[in-house]
N, C-alpha and C positions, 0 to 999 in steps of 0.2 A: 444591607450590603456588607460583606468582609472588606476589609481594606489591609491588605497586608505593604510592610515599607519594604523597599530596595533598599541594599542589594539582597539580589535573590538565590544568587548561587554565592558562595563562601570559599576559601580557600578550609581543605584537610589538613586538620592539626597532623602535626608527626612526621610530613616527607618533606623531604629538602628540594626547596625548586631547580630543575636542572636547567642548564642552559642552551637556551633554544626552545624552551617549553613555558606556559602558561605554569600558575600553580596546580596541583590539581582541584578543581572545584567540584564541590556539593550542594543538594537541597537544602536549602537555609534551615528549614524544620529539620531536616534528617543529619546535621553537618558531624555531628560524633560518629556516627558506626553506619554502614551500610546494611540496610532492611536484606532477609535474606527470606524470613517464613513468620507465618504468624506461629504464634507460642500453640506447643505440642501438634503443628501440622506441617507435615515436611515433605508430604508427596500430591499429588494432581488429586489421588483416591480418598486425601484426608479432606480437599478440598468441598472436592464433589459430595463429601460424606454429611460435613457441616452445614452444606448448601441445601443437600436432601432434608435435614431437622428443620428446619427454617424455613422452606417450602412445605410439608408436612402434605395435606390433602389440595391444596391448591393446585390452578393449574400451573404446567412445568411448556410442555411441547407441544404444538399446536399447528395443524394443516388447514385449508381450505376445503371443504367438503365438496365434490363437483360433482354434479345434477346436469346429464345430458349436456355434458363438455362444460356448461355453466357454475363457475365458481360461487361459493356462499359463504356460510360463516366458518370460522373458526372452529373446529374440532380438537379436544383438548384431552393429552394425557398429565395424570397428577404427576406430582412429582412422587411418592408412594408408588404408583404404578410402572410408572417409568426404571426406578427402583431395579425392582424387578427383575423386567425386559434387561437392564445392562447386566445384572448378577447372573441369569442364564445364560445368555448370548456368550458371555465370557468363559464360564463353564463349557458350553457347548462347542465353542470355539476347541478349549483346552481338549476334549474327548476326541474333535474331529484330525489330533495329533500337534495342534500349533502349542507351542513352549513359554516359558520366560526368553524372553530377550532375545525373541524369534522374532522378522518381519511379517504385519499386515499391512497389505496395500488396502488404500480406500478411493472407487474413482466413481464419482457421482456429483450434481449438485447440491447444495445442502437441502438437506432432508432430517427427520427426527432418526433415523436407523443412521444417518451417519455418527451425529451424537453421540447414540447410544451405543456404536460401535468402537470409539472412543471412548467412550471412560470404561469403556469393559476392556479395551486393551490398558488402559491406566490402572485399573485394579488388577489385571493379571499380568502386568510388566511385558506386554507385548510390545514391538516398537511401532509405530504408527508412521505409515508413509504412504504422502499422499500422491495421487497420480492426474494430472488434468490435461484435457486438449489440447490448449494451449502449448504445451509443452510439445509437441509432434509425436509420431510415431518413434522416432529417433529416438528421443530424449525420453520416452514413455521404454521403449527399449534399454537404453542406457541402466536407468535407475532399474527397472526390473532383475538385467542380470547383476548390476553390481553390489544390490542385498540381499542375493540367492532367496529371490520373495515367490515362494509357495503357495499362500494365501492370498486372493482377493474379494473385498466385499464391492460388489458395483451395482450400479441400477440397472434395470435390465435392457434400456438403450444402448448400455458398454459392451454386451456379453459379445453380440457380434467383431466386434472391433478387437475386443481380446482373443476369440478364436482366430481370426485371420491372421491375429500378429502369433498364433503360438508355438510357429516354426522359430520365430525369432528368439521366444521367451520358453527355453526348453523348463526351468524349473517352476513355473506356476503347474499346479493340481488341482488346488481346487479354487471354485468359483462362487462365492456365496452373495444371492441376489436377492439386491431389498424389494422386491416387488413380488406377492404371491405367482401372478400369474407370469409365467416365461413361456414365451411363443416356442412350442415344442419341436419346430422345423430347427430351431436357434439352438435349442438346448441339444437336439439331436447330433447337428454339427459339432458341436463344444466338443462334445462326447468321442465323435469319430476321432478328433484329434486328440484326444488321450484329457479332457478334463473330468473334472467330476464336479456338476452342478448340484446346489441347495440352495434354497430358499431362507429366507432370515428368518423366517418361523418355524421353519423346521430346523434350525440351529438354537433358535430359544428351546423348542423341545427338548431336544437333547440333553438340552441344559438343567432344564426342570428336572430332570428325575436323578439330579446327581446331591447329595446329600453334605459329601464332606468339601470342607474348604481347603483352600488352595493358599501358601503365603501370601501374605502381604506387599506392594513393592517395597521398594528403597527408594530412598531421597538420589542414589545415586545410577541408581537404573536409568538407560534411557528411553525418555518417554518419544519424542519423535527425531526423526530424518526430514528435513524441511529442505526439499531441493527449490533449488532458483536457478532462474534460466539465465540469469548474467548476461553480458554483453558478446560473449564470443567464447567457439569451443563446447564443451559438455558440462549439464548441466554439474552444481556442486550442491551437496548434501552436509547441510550444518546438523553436527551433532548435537541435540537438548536434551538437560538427564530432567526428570522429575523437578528437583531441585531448581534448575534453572527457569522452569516453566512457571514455578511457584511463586520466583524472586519478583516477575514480573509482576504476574493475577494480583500477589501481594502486596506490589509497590502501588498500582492503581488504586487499588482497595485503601492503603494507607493514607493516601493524600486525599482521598474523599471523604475520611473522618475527621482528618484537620482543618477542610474546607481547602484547601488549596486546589483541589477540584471537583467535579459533581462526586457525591457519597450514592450507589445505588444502594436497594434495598428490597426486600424481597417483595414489594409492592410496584415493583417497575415492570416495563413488558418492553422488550428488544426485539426488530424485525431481524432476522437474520438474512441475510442476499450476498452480501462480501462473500468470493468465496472462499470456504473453511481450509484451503490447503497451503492458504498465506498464514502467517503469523498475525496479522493485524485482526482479520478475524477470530482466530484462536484467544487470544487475548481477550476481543471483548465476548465472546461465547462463556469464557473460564470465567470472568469476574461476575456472569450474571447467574452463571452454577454456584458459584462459591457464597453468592448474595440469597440463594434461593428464589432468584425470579422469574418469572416466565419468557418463554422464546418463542414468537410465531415465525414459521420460515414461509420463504414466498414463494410463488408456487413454479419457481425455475424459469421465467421467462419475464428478463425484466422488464423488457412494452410493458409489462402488468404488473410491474411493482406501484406506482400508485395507487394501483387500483388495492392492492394487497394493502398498504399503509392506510389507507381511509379506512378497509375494515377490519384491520387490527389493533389501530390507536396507538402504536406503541409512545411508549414517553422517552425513549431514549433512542439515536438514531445515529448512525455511524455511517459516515462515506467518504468516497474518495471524490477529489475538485473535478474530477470530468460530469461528475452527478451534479454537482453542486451548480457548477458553470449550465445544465440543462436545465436548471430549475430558473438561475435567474435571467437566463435569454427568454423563457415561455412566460412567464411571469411579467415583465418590460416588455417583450412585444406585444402582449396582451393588452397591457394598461396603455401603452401608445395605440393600439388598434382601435379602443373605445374613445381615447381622446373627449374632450368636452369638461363634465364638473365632474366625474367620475374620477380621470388622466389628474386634473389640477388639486382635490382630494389626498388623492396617492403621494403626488410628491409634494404635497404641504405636508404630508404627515409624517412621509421617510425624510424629509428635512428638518424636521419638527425634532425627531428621535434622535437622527443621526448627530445633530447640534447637542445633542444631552446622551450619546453613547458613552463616553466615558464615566459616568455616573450609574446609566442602568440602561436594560434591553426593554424596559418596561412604560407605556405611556396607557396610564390609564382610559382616555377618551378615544384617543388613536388605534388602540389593541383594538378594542371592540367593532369602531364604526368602518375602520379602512382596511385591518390585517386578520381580522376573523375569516374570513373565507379563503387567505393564501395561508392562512397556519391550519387548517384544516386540508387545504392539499398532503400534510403529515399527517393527518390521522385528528390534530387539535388539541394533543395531550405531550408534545415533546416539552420535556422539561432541558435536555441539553442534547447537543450535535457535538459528533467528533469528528474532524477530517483527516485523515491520514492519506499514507503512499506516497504524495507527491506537494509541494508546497501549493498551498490556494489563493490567489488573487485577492489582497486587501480591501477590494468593492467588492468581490463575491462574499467575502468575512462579515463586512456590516450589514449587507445586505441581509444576509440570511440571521444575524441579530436579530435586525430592525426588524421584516417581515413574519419570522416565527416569533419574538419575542421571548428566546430561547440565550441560554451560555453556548457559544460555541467557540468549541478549542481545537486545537493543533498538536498533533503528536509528531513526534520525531523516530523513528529506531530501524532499524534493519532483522530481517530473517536471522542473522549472527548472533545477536542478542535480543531475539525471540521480543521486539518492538521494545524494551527496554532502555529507551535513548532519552530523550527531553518529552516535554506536554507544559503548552501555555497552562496560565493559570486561572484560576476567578475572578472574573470581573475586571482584569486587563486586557481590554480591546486594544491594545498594542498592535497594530497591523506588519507583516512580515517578519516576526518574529516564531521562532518554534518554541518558545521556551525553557524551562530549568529541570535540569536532572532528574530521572525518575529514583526514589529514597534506594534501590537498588544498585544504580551504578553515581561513580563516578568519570568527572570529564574533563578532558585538556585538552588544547592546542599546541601544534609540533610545526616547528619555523616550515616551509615548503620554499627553500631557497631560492630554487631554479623559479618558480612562477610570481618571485617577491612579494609573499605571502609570510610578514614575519611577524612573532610572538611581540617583537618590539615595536610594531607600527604603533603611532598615534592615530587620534586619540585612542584606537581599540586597540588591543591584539588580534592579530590572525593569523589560522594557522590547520593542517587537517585537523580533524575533527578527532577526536584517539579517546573509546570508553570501554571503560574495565569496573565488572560488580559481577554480581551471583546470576545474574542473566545472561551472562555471556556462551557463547556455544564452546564446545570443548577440543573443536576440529571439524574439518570436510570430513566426510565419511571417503576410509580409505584415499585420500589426498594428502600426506604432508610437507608436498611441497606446496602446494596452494595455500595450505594453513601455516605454513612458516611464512607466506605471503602477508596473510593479514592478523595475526595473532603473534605480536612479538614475546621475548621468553617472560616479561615484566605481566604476560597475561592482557595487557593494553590491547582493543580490536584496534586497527588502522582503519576508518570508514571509507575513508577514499574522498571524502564532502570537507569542502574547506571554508569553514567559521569565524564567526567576528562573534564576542562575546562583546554586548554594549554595555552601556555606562550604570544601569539595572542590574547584571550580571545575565542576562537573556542571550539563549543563542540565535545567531542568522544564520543561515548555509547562502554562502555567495558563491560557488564555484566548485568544480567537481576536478579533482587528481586526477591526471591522465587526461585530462581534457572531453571526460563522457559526462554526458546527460542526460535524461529523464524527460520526452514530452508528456504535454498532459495528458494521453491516454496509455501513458504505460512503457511506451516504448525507447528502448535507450539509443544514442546516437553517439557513434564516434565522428567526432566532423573533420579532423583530421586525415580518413580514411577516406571519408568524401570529398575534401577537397583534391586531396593526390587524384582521385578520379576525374573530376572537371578540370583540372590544370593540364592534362594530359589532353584536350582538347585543344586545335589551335588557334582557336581566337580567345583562349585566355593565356592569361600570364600568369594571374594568380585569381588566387578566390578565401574569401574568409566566413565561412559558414556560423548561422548564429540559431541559436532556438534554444530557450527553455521549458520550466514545469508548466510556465501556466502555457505553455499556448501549445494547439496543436499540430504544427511545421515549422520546414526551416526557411529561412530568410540570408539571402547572399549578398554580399557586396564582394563585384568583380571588378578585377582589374584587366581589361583587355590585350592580348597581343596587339600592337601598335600598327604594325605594319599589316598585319591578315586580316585584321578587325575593319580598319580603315577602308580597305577595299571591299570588304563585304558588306562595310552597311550604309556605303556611300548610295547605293539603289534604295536603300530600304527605307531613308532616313526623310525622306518627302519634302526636302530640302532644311529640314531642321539639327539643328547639333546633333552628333550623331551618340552624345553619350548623355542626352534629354529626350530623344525620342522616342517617344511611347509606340511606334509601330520597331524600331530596332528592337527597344531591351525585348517589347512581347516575342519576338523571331528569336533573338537570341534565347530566351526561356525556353521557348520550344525545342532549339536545337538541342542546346543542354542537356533538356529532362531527356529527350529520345536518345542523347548520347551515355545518359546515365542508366537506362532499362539496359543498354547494348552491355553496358559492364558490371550488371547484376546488381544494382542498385535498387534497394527494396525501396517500394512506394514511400512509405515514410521516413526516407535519407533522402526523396529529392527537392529539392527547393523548389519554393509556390509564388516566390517574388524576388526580385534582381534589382540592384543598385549598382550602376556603373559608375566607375571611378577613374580621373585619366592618370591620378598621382597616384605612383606606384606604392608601395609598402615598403620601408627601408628604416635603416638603423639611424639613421639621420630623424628621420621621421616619427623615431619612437615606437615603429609597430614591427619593427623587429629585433630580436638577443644579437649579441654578438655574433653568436653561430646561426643566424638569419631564420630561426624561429619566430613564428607569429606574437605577439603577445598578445594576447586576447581581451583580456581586460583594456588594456589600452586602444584596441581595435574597437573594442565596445563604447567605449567611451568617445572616438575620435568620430565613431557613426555611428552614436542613437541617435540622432534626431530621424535620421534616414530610415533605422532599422522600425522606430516607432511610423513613420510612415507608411513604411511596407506593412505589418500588421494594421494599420488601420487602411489603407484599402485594400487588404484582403479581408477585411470584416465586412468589407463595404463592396463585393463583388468581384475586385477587379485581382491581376494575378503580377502585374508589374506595377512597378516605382519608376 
């Protein structure tokens, strides 16, 4: 077992602390100089190059072979071969008229032709921007025209979807499709409205009979346009040169040779499923290129990602807490459902483990007899799990220790700096913590006055979040007022996430700037925007919306109009209090959410449980500023015990408190 001492993060020799700011702190191992490239590798193409030597004939890329719609083994390209396929493609690319520091779009699930059509844009300094559903038609619009993007590689599910939109998208031409076969009714349409389709094989061809080489990139070329859909408005486009893409791969790669986190190695195998158009997958794809290890991808349909991990084995396994959270509901309702010496086994042994977590994920007697058959739900070979996107549930953290008997850590960072933010460490099951600096950037906290949130609290400091290193993005594409938003002239991002560094040097994210947040499946939430909507109803007075990462909805505490309320739930109330009865608040949830559809309230902004309240919210009362803003925290604090109730009978069927 490493045992590394606290503190973890350091303050940086050489700045002078300003006031109203934390020091700036760093990786205790990295605290002199921020990591920016490994020695003589300075772009994504030096990466992938060193990755290639080191994978040699082994396998690299890998499909499921499927027999009469039935999925089977693993089918594998070398890394050698694969090789190849990227150096044509790229060339071929370049003949079919695409430039340096021209846009390719990529809209597909991940696949090995997405891969490979990346790093072929990384050797020939193409910019890579990626296009997905999620995003809408709108916002698939948006990014199109605003990188005058010409090229697209898609799978041949898209091609329809881009013909229809290509009234919208005048400058795409050509269509280049990872799939041999394209439904020729499909291809003929594309056609009619002015594209020009190919096939990814016939764009390696192309490429094959070209002889002479093409420059090199640059460290300072931009390697992608990472749009995010944010919270409101049109999507923004973070600028990443080469360089910035490296600082990250690099900084992972670094802390895994010092043990400060898992070291891969070209003997590792990563499922791919995250999708590639995020940064977080980006990140772990690059460090397993760069390691020379093998990737199986899943066969695009997650119902069937177990099924894919059992015959893949991979050892190394990346996801986000809404996965994580599915794993350990199936899992416990399982082992409850058998009940008997089975049920009483199970949590002898996860009590067994968890009593000795802080020491190791490892119980000899217990791995074998009780958790071999839940660690082979992953395949049986994960050696460590990384969770990222969104914080995960400290019983979901030990859980997935205990039952894989695996390291699992916590990353921190944003699309701005290409995931480049904190990652817990080895062998600190530290629960709700993100952990310390990746060797790339550096980190401070900046007073947040108005929501007393300050650098000087005791025991910690708090403060946003503010990180600045070689991973930082360089701008919104074509936005500078957006990036003079969050990119001050000191180079500092502003995250908008507001942090407690504890007594460790570890960071927490307690609260979010502007008062937005993140549920657990992704979706962001202004509650401020939702409460103006249900105050505007009149049996309320006021309303205080609450939800976090971990859970999947919101949760309200109302304060009713006194006098409209009264009279309307005096019928309803079956002679009980009328701000206790369980037939009022259900009538009143119901009215709510039907008054929340009427004012364009998406499903995931309306609340799934209600607490009524007869004491108002006031400055007296501490839940609100002088200028009669909510304080939230303090609101949080004044009713958890309630808001914990609401979540737990919504876990437990019911939709009111």
């Amino acid at each position: 077992m490493t045992t590394f001492e606290p503190p973890y993060t350091v303050p940086a020799e050489g700045f002078e602390k300003k006031s109203g700011e934390t020091a700036i702190m760093r990786h205790f191992k990295f605290a002199d100089k921020l990591l920016s490239r490994p020695d003589n590798l300075s772009t994504l193409w030096d990466l992938y190059v060193t990755g290639n030597k080191l994978g040699g004939d082994n396998p690299f890329l890998g499909t499921r072979r499927i027999e009469n719609g039935e999925a089977k083994e693993y089918v594998w390209q070398t890394h050698e071969e694969v090789r190849a396929r990227v150096e044509n493609f790229g060339k071929g690319m370049m003949k079919l008229g695409l430039t340096r520091q021209q846009v390719l779009g990529i809209y597909s699930v991940n696949r090995p032709e997405w891969t490979i059509a990346e790093q072929a844009s990384y050797r020939q300094a193409f910019i890579l921007v990626a296009l997905y559903d999620t995003l809408g038609a709108e916002a698939i619009e948006y990014i199109v025209n605003q990188t005058d993007m010409e090229y697209i590689v898609a799978s041949a599910d898209k091609l329809k979807n881009i013909t229809q939109l290509k009234d919208r998208l005048p400058t795409i031409k050509h269509v280049i499709i990872m799939d041999n076969n394209v439904d020729s009714i499909e291809k003929e349409h594309a056609e009619q409205v002015g594209l020009l389709v190919h096939t990814f094989d016939q764009v390696e061809a192309i490429g094959s009979e070209i002889d002479e080489e093409s420059a090199l990139p640059s460290a300072d070329d931009i390697a992608t346009i990472c749009y995010t859909s944010g919270t409101t408005g049109v999507p923004k486009g973070a600028v990443l040169t080469q360089a910035n893409c490296v600082a990250a791969i690099h900084g992972v790669a670094a802390v895994g040779e010092i043990g400060t986190f898992a070291q891969v190695t070209s003997s590792d195998c990563y499922i791919s499923f995250l999708p590639l158009s995020h940064v977080f997958e980006k990140v772990a794809i690059g460090l397993h290129i760069f390691r020379g290890a093998s990737i199986g991808y899943y066969q695009g349909d997650t119902t069937k990602l177990l099924d894919d991990i059992a015959e893949l084995k991979p050892t190394v396994f990346c996801a986000v807490p809404r996965l994580f959270n599915r794993i350990y509901d199936k899992v416990l309702s399982g082992v409850k459902a058998k009940g008997g010496l089975s049920s009483y086994l199970f949590f002898k042994a996860f009590n067994a483990k968890k009593a000795n977590l802080n020491k190791t994920v490892h119980h000899r007697l217990w791995d074998r007899l009780v958790f071999s058959q839940i660690r082979s739900k992953l395949g049986g070979r994960i050696r460590f799990i990384l969770s990222g996107s969104a914080p995960i549930s400290p019983d979901v953290m030990d859980f997935m220790r205990i039952c894989f008997s695996a390291q699992v850590y916590e990353g921190y960072g944003q699309t701005e700096n290409f995931c480049g933010g904190c990652m817990t460490l080895t062998d600190d099951n530290t629960s709700g913590v993100v952990g310390i600096p990746f060797p790339c950037s550096e980190i401070k906290l900046v007073d947040v006055a108005d929501m007393e949130y300050l650098t000087s609290d005791q025991p910690n400091p708090r403060g946003e979040i503010c990180i600045r290193g070689h991973s930082v993005m360089h701008e919104y594409y074509k936005a500078p007022d957006k990036t003079a938003e969050t990119l001050d002239a000191d180079g500092w991002l502003h995250t908008g996430d507001i942090g407690v560094l504890d007594q460790a040097g570890r960071l927490i994210i307690i609260d979010r700037l502007k008062n937005i947040f993140k549920l657990s499946q992704g979706e962001y939430v202004a509650p401020e925007k939702i409460e103006g909507v249900y105050q505007k109803h009149e049996l309320v007075s006021q309303a205080f919306i609450y939800g976090n990462s971990l859970q999947s909805s919101l949760v309200a505490v109302v304060v009713p109009d006194k006098d409209n309320f009264d009279r309307w739930a005096k019928d309803r109330a079956d002679g009980q209090d009328i701000y206790r009865s369980d037939a009022v608040k259900a009538e009143l949830l119901k009215t709510l959410v039907e008054f929340g559809k009427q004012n364009d309230l998406k499903g995931f902004e309306q609340m799934r449980a209600i607490h009524l309240s007869s004491e108002e919210f006031s400055i007296e009362n501490d839940l609100l500023t002088p200028t009669f803003k909510l304080k939230r925290e303090a609101a949080y604090k004044t009713y958890s015990k309630e808001i914990d109730d609401m979540y737990s009978a919504l876990s437990n069927g019911r939709n009111f408190n």
